[in-house]
N, C-alpha and C positions, 0 to 999 in steps of 0.2 A: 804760601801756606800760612793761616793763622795762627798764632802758638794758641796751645792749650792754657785754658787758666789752672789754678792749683785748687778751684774744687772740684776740677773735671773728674768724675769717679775715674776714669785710665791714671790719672794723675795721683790721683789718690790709694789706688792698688799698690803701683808701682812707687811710691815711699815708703808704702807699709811692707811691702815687698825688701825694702834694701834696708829698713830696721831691725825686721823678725825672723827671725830663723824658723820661727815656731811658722810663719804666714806660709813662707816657701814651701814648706813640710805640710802644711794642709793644704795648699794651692798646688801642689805636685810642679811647681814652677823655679826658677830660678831668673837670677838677673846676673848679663854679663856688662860692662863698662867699657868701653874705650873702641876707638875702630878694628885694631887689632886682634880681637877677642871676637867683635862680634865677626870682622871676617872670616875665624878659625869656626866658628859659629855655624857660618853660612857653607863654609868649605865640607861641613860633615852633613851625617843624617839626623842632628839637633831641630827640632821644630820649631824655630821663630815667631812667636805671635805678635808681637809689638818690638820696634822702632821706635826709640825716644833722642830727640837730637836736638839739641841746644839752638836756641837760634842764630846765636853768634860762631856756632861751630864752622869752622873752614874746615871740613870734612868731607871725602869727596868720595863715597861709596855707591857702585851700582847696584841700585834695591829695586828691585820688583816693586814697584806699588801696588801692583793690584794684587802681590801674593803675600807682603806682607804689611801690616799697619805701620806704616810710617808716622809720626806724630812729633809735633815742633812746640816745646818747651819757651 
């Protein structure tokens, strides 16, 4: 998988996303961090749109690609 560069508009939502309170609150969205989090994520009825994951990440989660945007940093 290619990483994303840091103009990618995804790339770009989602900093502005982990900055602004105010973003979240008019994006009706939220960002969760770490494997743990998003597995409790994936465990509920929470709607996932995007997957963001480090490239260096040794992270080793079953994700639906095709149901959710996976995307490499």
């Amino acid at each position: 998988m290619t990483p994303l560069s840091a103009r990618n508009p995804r790339v770009q939502q989602l900093r502005k996303l982990l900055r602004q309170r105010s973003s979240r609150d008019e994006a009706g969205l939220f960002v969760v961090e770490g494997a743990g989090l998003l597995a409790e994520a994936l465990a509920t009825d929470a709607v996932v749109q995007d997957v963001f994951v480090a490239a260096d990440a040794e992270v080793d989660l079953e994700l639906d690609r095709a149901r959710y945007g996976v995307w490499e940093l």
